[in-house]
N, CA, C and O of each residue as an XYZ file, in Angstrom:
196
protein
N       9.665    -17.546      4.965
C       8.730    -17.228      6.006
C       8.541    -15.716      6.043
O       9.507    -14.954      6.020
N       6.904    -15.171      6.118
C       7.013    -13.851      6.123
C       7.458    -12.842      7.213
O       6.578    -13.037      8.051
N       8.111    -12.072      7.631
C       8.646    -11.435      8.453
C       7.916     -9.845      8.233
O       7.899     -9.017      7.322
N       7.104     -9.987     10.179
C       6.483     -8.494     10.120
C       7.574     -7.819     11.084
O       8.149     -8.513     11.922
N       7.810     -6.630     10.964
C       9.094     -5.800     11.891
C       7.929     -4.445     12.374
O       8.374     -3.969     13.419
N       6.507     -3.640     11.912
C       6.174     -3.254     12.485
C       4.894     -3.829     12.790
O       4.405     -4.609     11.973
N       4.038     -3.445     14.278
C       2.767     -3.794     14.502
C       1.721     -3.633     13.715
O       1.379     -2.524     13.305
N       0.831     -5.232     13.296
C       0.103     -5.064     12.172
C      -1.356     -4.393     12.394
O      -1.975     -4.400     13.458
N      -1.710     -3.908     11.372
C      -2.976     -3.214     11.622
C      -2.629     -1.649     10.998
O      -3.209     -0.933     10.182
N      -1.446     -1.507     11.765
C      -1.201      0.251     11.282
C      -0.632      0.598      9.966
O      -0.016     -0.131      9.188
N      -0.979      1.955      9.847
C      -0.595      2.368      8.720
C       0.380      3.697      8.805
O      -0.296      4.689      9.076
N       1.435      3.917      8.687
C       2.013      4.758      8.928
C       2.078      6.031      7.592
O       2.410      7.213      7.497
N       1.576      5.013      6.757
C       1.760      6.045      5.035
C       0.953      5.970      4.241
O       0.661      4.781      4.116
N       0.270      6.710      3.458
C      -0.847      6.583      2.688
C      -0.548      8.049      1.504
O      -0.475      9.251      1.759
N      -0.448      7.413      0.383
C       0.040      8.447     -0.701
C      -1.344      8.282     -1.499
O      -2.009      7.249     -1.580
N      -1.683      9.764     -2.177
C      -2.554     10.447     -2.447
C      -2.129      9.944     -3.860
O      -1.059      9.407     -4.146
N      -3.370     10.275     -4.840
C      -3.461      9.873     -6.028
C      -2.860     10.669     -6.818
O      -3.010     10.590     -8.037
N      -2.109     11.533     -6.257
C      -1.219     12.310     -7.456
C       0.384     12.609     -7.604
O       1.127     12.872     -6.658
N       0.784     12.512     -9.031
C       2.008     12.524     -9.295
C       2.625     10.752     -9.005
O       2.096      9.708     -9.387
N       3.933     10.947     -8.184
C       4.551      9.728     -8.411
C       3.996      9.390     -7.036
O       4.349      8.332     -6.515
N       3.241     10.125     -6.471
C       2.972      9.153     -5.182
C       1.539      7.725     -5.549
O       1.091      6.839     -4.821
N       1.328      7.991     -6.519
C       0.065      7.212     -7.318
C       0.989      5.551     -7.657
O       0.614      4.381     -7.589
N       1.901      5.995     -7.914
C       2.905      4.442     -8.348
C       3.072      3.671     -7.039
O       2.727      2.495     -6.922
N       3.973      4.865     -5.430
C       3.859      4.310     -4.887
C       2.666      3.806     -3.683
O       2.700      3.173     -2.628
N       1.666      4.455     -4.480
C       0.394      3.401     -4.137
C      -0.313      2.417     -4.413
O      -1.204      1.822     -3.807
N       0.501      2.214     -6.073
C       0.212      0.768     -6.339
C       1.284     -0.091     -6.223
O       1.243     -1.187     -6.782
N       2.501      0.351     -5.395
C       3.353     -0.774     -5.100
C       2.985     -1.299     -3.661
O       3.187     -2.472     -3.348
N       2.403     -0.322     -2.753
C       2.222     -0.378     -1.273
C       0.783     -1.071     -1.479
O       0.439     -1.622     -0.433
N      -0.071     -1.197     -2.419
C      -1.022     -1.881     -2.650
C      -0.574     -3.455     -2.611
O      -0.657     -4.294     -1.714
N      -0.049     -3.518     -3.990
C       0.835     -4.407     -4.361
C       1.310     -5.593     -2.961
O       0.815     -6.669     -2.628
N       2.356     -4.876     -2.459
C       2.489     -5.599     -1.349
C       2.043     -5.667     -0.058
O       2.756     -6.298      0.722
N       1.189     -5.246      0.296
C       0.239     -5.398      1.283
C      -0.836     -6.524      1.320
O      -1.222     -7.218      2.261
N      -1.385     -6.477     -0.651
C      -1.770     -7.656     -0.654
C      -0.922     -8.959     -0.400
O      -1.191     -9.872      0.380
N       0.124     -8.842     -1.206
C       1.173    -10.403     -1.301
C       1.426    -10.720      0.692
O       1.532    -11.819      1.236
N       1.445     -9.862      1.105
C       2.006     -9.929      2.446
C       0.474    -10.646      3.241
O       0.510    -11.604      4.014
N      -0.403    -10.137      2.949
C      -2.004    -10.525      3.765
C      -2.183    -11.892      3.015
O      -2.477    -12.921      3.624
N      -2.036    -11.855      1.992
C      -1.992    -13.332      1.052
C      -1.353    -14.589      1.765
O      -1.933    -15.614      2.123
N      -0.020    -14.264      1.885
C       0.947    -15.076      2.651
C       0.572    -15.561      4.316
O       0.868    -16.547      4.991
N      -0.286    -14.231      4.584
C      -0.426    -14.542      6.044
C      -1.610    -15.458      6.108
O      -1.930    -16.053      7.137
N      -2.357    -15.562      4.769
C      -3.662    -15.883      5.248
C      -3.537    -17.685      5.291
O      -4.110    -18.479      6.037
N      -2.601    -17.917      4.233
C      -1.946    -19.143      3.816
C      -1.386    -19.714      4.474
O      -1.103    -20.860      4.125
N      -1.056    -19.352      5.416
C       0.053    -19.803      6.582
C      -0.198    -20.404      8.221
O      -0.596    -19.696      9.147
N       0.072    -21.589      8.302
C      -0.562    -22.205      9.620
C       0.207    -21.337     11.117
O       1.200    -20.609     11.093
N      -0.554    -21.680     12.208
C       0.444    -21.415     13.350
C       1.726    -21.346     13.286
O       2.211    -20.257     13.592
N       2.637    -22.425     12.891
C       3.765    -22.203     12.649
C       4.276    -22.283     10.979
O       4.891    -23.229     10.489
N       4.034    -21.573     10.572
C       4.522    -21.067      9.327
C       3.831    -22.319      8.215
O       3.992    -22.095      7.015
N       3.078    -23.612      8.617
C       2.947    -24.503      8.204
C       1.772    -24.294      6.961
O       1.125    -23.257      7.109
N       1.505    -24.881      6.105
C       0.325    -24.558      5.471
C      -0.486    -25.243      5.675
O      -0.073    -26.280      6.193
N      -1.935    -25.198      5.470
C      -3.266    -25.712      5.882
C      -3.303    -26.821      5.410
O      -4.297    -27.529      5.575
């Protein structure tokens, strides 16, 4: 079951396209999608559609 710990919507971090902050913008990509993916998949109670 996916587990959110901060309020969704916000963004607290956003790394710029350069150096190693570019990787961790395609990991924070990365899972932001899998995480919105999961949520979208997921009934009222964790159930699927």
């Amino acid at each position: 079951m996916p587990q959110a710990y901060l309020p969704e919507g916000r963004r607290y971090y956003e790394p710029c396209e350069q150096g190693m902050e570019k990787r961790v913008k395609e990991r924070l990509d990365f899972w932001r999608e899998q995480f919105l993916g999961g949520a979208r998949n997921q009934g009222a109670f964790g159930e699927s559609p």
